[in-house]
Structure formats: C-alpha cells, structure tokens
VMD Tcl script that draws the C-alpha trace (Angstrom):
set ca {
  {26.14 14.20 6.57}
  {23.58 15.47 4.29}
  {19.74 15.57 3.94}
  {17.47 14.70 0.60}
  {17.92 17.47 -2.05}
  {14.50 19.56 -1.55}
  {12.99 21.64 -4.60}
  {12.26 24.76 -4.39}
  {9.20 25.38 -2.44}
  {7.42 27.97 -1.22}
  {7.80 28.12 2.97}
  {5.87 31.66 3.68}
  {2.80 30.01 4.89}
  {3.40 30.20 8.53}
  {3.94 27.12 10.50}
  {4.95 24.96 7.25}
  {7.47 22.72 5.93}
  {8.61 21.23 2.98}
  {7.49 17.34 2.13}
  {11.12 15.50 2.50}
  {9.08 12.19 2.95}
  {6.07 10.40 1.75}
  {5.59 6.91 3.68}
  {2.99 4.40 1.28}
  {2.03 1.71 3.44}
  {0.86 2.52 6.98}
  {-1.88 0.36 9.01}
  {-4.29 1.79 11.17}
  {-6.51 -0.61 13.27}
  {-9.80 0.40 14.67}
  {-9.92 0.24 18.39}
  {-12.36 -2.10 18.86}
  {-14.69 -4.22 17.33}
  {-17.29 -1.79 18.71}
  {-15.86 0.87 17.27}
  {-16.09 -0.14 13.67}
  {-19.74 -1.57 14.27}
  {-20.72 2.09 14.98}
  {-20.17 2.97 11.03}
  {-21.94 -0.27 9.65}
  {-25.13 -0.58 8.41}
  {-27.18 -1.83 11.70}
  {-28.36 -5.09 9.37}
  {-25.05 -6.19 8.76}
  {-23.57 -6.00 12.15}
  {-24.13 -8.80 13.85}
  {-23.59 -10.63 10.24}
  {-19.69 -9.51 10.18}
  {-18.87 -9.71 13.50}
  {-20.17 -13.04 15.16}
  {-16.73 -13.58 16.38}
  {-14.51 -10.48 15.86}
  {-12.42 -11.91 13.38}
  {-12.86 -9.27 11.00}
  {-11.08 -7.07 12.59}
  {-8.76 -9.65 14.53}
  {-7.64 -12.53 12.32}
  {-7.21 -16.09 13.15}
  {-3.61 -16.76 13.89}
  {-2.64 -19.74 11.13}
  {0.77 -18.98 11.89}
  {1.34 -18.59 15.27}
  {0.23 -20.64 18.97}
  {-0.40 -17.27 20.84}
  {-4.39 -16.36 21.18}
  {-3.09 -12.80 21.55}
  {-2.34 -13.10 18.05}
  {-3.01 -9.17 17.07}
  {-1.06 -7.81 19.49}
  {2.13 -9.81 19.42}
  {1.86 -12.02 15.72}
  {3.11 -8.83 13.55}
  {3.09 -5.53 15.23}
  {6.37 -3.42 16.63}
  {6.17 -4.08 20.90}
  {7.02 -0.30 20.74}
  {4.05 0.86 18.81}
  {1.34 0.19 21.40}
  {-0.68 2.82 22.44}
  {0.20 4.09 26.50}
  {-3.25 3.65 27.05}
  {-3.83 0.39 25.50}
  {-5.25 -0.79 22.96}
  {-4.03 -2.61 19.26}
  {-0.51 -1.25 18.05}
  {-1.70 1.61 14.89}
  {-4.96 2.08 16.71}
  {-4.02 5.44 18.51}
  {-3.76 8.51 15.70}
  {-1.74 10.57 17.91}
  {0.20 8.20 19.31}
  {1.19 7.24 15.46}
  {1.55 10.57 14.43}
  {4.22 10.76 17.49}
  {6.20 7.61 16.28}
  {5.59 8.17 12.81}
  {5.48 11.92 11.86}
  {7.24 13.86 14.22}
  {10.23 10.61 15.35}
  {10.67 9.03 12.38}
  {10.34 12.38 10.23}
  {7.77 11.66 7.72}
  {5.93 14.47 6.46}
  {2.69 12.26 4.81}
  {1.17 8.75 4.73}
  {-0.78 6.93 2.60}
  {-3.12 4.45 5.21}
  {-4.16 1.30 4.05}
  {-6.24 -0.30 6.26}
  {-6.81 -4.74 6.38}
  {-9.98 -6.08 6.11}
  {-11.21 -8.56 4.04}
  {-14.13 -11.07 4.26}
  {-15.37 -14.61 2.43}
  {-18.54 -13.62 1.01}
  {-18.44 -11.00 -1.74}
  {-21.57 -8.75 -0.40}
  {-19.86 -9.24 3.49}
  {-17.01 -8.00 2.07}
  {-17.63 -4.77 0.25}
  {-19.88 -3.95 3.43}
  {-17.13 -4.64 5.56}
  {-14.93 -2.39 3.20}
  {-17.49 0.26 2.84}
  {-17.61 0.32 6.98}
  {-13.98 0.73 7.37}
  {-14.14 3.67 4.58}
  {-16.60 5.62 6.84}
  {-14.02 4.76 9.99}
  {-11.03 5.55 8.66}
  {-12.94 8.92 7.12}
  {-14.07 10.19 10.29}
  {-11.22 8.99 12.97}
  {-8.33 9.79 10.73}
  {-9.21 11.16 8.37}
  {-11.35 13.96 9.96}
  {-10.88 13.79 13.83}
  {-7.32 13.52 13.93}
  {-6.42 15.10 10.56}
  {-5.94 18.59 11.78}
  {-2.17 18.50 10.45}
  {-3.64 17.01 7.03}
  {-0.74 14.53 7.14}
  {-2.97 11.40 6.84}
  {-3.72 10.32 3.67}
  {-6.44 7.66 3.12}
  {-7.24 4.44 0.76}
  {-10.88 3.73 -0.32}
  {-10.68 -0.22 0.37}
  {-13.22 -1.99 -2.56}
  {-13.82 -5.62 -2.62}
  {-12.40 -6.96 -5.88}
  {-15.16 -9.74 -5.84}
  {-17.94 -7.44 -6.98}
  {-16.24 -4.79 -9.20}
  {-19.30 -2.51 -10.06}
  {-19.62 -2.32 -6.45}
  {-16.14 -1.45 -6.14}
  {-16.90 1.46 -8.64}
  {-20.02 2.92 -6.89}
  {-17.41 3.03 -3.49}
  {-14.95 5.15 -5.65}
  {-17.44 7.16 -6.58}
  {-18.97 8.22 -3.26}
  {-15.47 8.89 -1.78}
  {-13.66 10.03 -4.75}
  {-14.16 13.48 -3.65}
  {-13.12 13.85 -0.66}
  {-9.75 15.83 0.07}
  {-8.08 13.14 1.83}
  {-8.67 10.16 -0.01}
  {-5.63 9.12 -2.18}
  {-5.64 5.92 -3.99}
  {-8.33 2.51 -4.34}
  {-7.37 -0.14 -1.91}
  {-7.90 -3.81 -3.27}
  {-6.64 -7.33 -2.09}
  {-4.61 -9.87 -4.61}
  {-6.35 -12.29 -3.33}
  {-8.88 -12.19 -6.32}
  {-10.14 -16.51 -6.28}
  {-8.01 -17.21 -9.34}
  {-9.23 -13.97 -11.37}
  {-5.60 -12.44 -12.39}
  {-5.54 -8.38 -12.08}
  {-5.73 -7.41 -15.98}
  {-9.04 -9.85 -16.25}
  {-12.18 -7.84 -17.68}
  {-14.00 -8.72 -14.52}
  {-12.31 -6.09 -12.42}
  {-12.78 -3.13 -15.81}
  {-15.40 -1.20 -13.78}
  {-13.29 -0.76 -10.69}
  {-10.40 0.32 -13.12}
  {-12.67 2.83 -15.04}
  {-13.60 4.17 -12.08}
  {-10.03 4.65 -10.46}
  {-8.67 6.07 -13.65}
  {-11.84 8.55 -14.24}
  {-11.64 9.89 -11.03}
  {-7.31 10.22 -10.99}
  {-7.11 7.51 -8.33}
  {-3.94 5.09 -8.35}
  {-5.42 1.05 -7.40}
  {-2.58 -0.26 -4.92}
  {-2.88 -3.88 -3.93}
  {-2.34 -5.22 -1.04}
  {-2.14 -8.86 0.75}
  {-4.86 -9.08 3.48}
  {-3.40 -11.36 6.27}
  {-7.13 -11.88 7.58}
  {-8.27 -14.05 5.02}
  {-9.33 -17.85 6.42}
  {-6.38 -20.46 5.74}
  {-7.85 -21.41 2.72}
  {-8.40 -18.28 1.03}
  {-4.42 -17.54 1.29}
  {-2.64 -17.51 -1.81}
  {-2.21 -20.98 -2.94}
  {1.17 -22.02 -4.52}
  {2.28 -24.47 -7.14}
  {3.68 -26.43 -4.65}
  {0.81 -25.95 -2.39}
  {-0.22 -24.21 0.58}
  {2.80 -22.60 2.62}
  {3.66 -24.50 5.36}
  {4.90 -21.41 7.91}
  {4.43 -17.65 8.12}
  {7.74 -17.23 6.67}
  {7.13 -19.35 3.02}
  {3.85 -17.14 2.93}
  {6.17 -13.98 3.65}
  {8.58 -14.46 1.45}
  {6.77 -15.88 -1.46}
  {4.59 -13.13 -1.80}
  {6.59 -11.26 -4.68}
  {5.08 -14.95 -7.14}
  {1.09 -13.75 -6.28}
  {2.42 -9.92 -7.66}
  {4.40 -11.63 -10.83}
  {1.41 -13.42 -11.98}
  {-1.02 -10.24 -12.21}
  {1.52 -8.29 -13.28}
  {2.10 -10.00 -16.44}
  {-1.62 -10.53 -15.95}
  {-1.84 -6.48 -16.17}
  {0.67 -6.18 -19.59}
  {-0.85 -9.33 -21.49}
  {-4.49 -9.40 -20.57}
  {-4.09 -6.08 -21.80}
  {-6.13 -3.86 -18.62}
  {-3.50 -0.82 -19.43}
  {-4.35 -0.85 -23.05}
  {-8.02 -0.62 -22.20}
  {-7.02 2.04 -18.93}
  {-4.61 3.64 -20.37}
  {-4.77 6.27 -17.43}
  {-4.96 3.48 -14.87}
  {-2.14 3.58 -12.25}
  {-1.56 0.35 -10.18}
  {0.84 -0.11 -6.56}
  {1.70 -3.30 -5.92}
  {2.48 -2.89 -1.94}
  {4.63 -4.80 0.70}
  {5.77 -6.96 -1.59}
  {9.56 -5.65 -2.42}
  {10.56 -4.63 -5.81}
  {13.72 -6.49 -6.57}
  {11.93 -8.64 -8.62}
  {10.07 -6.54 -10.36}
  {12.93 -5.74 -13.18}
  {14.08 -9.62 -14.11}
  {10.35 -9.98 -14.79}
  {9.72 -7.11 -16.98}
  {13.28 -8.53 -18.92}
  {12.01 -12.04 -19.20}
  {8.28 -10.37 -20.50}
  {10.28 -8.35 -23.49}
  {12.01 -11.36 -24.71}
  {8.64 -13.01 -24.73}
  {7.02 -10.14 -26.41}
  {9.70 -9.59 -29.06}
  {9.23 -14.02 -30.05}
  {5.98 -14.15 -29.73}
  {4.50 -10.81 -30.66}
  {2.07 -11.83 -32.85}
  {-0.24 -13.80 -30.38}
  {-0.98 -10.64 -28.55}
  {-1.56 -8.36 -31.24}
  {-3.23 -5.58 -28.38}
  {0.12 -5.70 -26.55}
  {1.40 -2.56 -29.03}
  {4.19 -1.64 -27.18}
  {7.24 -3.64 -25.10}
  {5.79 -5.06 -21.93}
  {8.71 -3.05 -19.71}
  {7.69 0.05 -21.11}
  {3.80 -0.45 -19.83}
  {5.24 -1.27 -16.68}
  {7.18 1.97 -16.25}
  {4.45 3.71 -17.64}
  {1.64 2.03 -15.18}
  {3.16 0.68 -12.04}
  {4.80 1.49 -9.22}
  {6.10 -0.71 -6.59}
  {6.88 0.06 -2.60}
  {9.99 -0.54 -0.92}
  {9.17 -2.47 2.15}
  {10.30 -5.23 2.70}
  {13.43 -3.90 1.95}
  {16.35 -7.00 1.56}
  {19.59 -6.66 4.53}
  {22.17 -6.96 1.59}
  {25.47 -5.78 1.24}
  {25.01 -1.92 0.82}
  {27.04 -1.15 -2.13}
  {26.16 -4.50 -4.19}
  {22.50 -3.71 -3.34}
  {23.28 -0.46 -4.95}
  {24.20 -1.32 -8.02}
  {22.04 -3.80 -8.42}
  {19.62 -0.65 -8.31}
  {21.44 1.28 -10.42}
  {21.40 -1.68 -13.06}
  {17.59 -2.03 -12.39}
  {16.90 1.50 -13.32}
  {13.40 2.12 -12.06}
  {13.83 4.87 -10.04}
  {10.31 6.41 -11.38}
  {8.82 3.68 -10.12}
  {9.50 2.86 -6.75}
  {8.17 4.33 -3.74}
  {9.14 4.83 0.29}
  {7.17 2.63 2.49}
  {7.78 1.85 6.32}
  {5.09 -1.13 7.12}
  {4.47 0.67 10.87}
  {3.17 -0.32 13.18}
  {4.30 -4.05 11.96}
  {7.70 -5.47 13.37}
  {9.43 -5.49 9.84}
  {9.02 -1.90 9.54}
  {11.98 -0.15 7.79}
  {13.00 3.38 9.16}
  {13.92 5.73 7.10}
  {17.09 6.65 8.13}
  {18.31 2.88 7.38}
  {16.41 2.39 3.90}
  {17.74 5.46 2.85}
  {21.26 4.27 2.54}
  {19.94 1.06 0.81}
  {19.20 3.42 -2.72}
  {21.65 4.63 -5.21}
  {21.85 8.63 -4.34}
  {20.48 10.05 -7.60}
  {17.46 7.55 -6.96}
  {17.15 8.87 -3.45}
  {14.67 11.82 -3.69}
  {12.35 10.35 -6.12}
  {12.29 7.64 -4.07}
  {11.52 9.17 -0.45}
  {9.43 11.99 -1.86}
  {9.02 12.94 -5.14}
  {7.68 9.67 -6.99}
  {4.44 9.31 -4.59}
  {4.22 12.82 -4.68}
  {3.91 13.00 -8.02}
  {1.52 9.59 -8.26}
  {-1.00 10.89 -5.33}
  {-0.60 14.84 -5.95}
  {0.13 15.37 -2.43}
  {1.55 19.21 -1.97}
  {4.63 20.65 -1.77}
  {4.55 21.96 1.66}
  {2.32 20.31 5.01}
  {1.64 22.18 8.35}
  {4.48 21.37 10.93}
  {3.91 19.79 13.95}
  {5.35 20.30 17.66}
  {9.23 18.50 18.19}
  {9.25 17.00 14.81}
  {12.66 17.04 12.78}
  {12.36 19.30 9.39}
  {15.50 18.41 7.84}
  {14.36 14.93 6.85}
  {16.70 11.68 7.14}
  {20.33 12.10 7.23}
  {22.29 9.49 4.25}
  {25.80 9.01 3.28}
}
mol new
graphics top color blue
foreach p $ca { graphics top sphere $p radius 0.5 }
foreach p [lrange $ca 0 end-1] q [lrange $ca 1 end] { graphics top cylinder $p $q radius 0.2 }
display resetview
C-alpha cells in the first residue's frame, strides 16, 4: 500500500504536517436557532425566524418531524452532547480531521430565504456565525476554511458582503445558491457579485440549498420532482444549464479572472457537455461572436467541479472513463459530512485514475483557494494521508 505522492515541503515548523487532503464541501449547522439570532441585526430577528425554518427546513421529502436530524445527516455524526449532526466544531474536527485524515476544509454553510432583503440578512448573519464559532473560536488549528454565503437575488449586495469579509484570513471562496428564479449564472444581473469575487481572488462555488420552500426547488421540464431521490439525482440538469449559461452568456469573457465551483453535484457529466458545447460552437460560431475561444477550453480554464456524489461503478471502467474525460485540473475532493452520502476518503480515492490522484485530493483546491503547504497537527490524527491501490 501506498500514500498520495507529497511535494516537497518544508516540515521544520514544529508541530506541522504536510496538506495530503483538502475536503470542499463540509456543512456546519448552528446549534440553535438562538444561537444564530445572537449575530443578526436585532430588527430582523423575529422577521427570519417566526418558525425556525431557516435554520431547520421543512421536510418535502420525508414524514418524520425530526426532519434535521434524521432526513440527511450520518447517525454517527451527532454531537455526544446533543445537538444537530455538524453543529459541534470539535466533535467534527474529531470525525473529520484527525479520523478521516483531512488536513483542511472548505465550510459551506445552508441557508437560504424567499425574500431577497431576508435573504442576504440571513446570509450576512450566518457570515458573522460561522466567523466567530469556526472560524475564530474553534480555529486554533487553522484547519477550517470558510465561505462568505451572498444572496444571488440582490447582486450589489452580494458585492458589498465580499467586500467586508474579503479580508479576513480564513475566508476562502463566495458561497451562492443555483437556485437564481430563472436568472441563468452567466446573466449580467449577477456581474457585480462576479467583479467582486474576481477583484478580491475569491473562487464563487454554487451550491443547492435544500431549505428552500417546495416551490422554490428547481423546477424541471417535466415538472416538479416527485421524491427526494428525482431531486437528488437530477441535480447535475440545474448545473448544465448555467454552465453553458457561464460559456455563452459570455460572464468569463467579461471576468476573465472569475473562478466558479459547481458543488455536490458530481462531475461525470461535466465532460459530454463541454463535447456537445464545441460541436455547437464550431457550427454555429458566428451567432456568438464574444465566445472567442472553444467553449471546453473556458471551462478548463474557469471551473472546477467537486467529487461528491461520487457514482458506485465498476472501479476500473470508472477509471477509464476518467482517464478519457481528462479533467484532472478541474476536479476537486469533497466528502458531504456530516450528510449520510458522505464519501470517505479512503474509498473515493480508489475511484480516480492514479496520476489524477494528487491533484485531485490536494493539489487542485490548493492551488484554487491558496491554502498552504503545511497546517499545524493535531493530537491522534493520521499524517500519512489515505492509503490507495
């Protein structure tokens, strides 16, 4: 057995390791209701949270009123002393830094609202939260890295929240939802939040909010999904469409240093799209004369995609399939904790092609966030990283 090749790095800082690898989608959850109210403007309190369901969602998908605790999170991942699964720093840091061997993670918390000035209050309140509790409080290690969450419905707002937190150490990327009320990703509406991102060196990940009222979930051709699992699974069509949104609306041509994640939703897809996009491109070239260069190359240029959910296929066809797909650069590690389709490292691992493996795990996000070579060790935790084939 062997362990991801490491570069050279300098270890003489006492109490240090190297980064073997970067996880880029991890959920913390406030506490409690009351917790969050405690960062949020005193006039807007009792405004977001008549009912609590800003922080716990209405379960569309499920019978059980429990719905937080049981709908989508790991049994395992629940605090010892109580509490929401990924509310507990330490108790995260146990599971996911020392057991599962990651060295840093990118936290992305959900929260979303109906009303555009709700929501980038809401947003704004969990950036002060996650600031000061992980951030700050339980960042002693300087593991935890953070996402400024921005409401996509009012994008100069968005751009005034990068600004205030685009200093800070800790803060790594712009958080936004897809879920944008029919306004697709490379539209000029969201060109303030972009300038802002790109100005400041900030990567905009995207992220599904599973809060949003039954309504407000992406609706389909076909109509709304009928279970959790259509909603699941379709997920890679809302990506596709702002992708090619991205590329043909031209947004990278007017950003050209604008970086975008599209998380959770797989990647698999990602390389059948950017084919069928070139052959478009190379007919029909001439209606979108600002598209100067092959859609596939702004893509590998621009975007980067997470692993997780990672597809249970036959190891060695999933492989080359990989290998055929050839965007190692742009794919990332990603674990989902504390939800129950987390993937552990030690089993996605095995899933890539092995000269894909270390960008993959480590050196692609590191590269994307500027995260450092080395991080401060912590008590019990493995250093050699996850063991492949």
């Amino acid at each position: 057995m062997t362990t991801i090749e490491q570069t050279s790095v300098d270890l003489s800082e006492p109490g240090h390791v190297a980064v073997g690898l970067v996880d880029t989608d991890v959920h913390p959850v406030a506490a409690s209701v009351e917790e969050l109210k405690g960062y949020a403007p005193a006039e807007w309190v009792d405004k977001i949270w008549p009912t609590g369901n800003a922080v716990i969602p209405v379960p569309h998908f499920y019978d059980t009123a429990d719905s937080y605790k049981s709908m989508s999170m790991r049994v395992d991942a629940t605090p010892p002393t109580g509490g929401f699964a990924g509310s507990d720093p330490e108790y995260a840091a146990k599971q996911l830094l020392i057991e599962a061997g990651v060295s840093i993670a990118v936290l992305e918390p959900m929260c979303d609202a109906q009303l555009p000035q709700a929501e980038h209050v809401l947003k704004s309140t969990y950036n002060d939260w996650l600031a000061d509790v992980w951030l700050d409080k339980h960042n002693a290690h300087g593991r935890w890295r953070g996402s400024i969450s921005v409401s996509a419905q009012t994008p100069d707002d968005a751009a005034r929240e990068i600004e205030r937190w685009a200093g800070h150490p800790y803060m790594a990327e712009v958080l936004m939802t897809p879920q944008t009320r029919g306004i697709p990703f490379g539209n000029p509406h969201f060109d303030p939040l972009y300038a802002a991102a790109a100005r400041n060196g900030l990567p905009v990940a995207t992220h599904l909010m599973g809060q949003t009222p039954f309504e407000l979930i992406p609706y389909y051709p076909v109509g709304n999904p009928a279970h959790w699992h259509d909603f699941f699974a379709s997920w890679p069509l809302l990506y596709v469409s702002h992708l090619m949104s991205l590329v043909f609306d031209g947004a990278f041509d007017r950003h050209p240093d604008l970086r975008v994640v599209f998380v959770e939703g797989g990647f698999t897809w990602a390389m059948p799209v950017m084919w069928r996009m070139d052959r478009i491109w190379e007919e029909r070239r001439a209606d979108l004369p600002h598209v100067r260069r092959r859609p596939s190359d702004y893509v590998r240029e621009h975007v980067r995609f997470t692993t997780q959910p990672i597809e249970d296929a036959d190891v060695t066809v999933y492989r080359e399939y990989l290998e055929m797909m050839d965007l190692g650069d742009n794919i990332m590690f990603s674990t989902d904790y504390p939800h129950w389709s987390y993937d552990s490292p030690t089993w996605a691992i095995n899933r890539f092609p092995k000269d894909q493996r270390e960008r993959i795990m480590r050196g692609n996000a590191t590269a994307l966030y500027g995260l450092p070579a080395t991080v401060r060790a912590l008590p019990g935790e493995k250093v050699e990283g996850p063991e492949h084939d």
